[in-house]
C-alpha positions in Angstrom: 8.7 -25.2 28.5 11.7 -23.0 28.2 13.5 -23.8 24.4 16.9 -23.9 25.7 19.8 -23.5 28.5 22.8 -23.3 26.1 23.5 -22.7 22.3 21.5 -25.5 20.7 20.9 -27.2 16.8 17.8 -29.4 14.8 18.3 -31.0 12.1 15.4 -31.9 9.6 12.2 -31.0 10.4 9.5 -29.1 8.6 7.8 -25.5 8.6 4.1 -25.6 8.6 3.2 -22.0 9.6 5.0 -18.9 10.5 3.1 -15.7 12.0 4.0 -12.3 13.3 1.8 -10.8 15.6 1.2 -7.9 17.7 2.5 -5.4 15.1 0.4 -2.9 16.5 0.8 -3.7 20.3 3.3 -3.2 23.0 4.7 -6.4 22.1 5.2 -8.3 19.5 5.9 -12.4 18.8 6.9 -15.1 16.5 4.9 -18.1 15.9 6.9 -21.0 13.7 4.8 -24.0 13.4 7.0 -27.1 12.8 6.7 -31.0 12.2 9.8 -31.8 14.5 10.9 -35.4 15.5 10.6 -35.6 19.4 14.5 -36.7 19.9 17.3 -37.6 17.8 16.9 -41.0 16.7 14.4 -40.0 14.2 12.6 -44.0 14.8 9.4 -41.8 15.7 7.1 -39.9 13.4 7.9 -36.3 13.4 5.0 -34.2 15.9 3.7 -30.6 15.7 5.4 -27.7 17.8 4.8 -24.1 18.3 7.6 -21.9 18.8 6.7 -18.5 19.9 9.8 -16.1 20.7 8.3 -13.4 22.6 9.6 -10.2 23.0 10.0 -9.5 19.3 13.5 -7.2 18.6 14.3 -8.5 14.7 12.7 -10.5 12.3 13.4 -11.5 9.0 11.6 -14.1 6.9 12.6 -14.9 3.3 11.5 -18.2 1.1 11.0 -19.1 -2.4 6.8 -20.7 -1.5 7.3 -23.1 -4.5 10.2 -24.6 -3.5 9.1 -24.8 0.6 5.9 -26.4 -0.2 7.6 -28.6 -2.8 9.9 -29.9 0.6 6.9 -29.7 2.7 6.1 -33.6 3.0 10.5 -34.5 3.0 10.8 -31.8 5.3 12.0 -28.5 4.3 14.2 -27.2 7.1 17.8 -27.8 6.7 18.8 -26.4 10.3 17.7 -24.9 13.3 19.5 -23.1 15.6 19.1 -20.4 18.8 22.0 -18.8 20.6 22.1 -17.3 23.2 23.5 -13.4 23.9 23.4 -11.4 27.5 19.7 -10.4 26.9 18.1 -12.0 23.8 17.8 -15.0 22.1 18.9 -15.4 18.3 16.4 -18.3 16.0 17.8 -18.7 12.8 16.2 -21.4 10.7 17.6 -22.1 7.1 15.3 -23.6 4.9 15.6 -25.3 1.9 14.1 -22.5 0.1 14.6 -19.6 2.5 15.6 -18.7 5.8 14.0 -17.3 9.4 15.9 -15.0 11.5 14.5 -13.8 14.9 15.8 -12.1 17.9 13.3 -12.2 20.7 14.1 -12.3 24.7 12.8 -15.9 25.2 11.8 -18.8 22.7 9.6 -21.1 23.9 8.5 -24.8 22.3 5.4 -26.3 23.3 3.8 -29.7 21.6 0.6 -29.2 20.0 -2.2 -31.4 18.2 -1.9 -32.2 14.7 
């Protein structure tokens, strides 16, 4: 499913796994696997998503891995946000440790098994 329509923010969640592929390709993506909660009650145990921006422009990943695993089981993303330009999409996730920042023409969020 398409991430979003209009400018939109999480709250608390958790980064599992982030990749960059297709370095060498035509075109490249960005993988984040998160533990997000499904809506914004937060009643429900959090579930496993994939968000692959495709259509790679920017990318920049920084963290401090003791502190993000440290968070890791409490949930070590601050924020989450994408907005929206004329042609490309802007991710920025701040972690508490770090920070994500990807420009890519289209994000994407899909549920996947744990």
């Amino acid at each position: 499913m398409k991430l979003v329509d209009q400018d939109i923010d999480w709250h608390d969640g958790n980064l599992v796994d982030v990749h960059v592929n297709g370095l060498s390709a035509k075109s490249q993506d960005i993988r984040l696997y998160l533990d997000l909660y499904p809506n914004e009650d937060g009643d429900v145990p959090r579930r496993r998503y994939c968000c692959v921006g495709r259509g790679l422009k920017k990318v920049l990943v920084n963290g401090d891995i003791r502190r993000l695993i440290k968070n890791g089981k409490s949930g070590n993303i601050d924020f989450m946000r994408i907005e929206l330009t004329d042609d490309t999409e802007i991710l920025t996730v701040s972690l508490l440790g770090g920070v994500i920042e990807a420009e890519a023409t289209d994000f994407q969020l899909v549920e996947v098994k744990k």
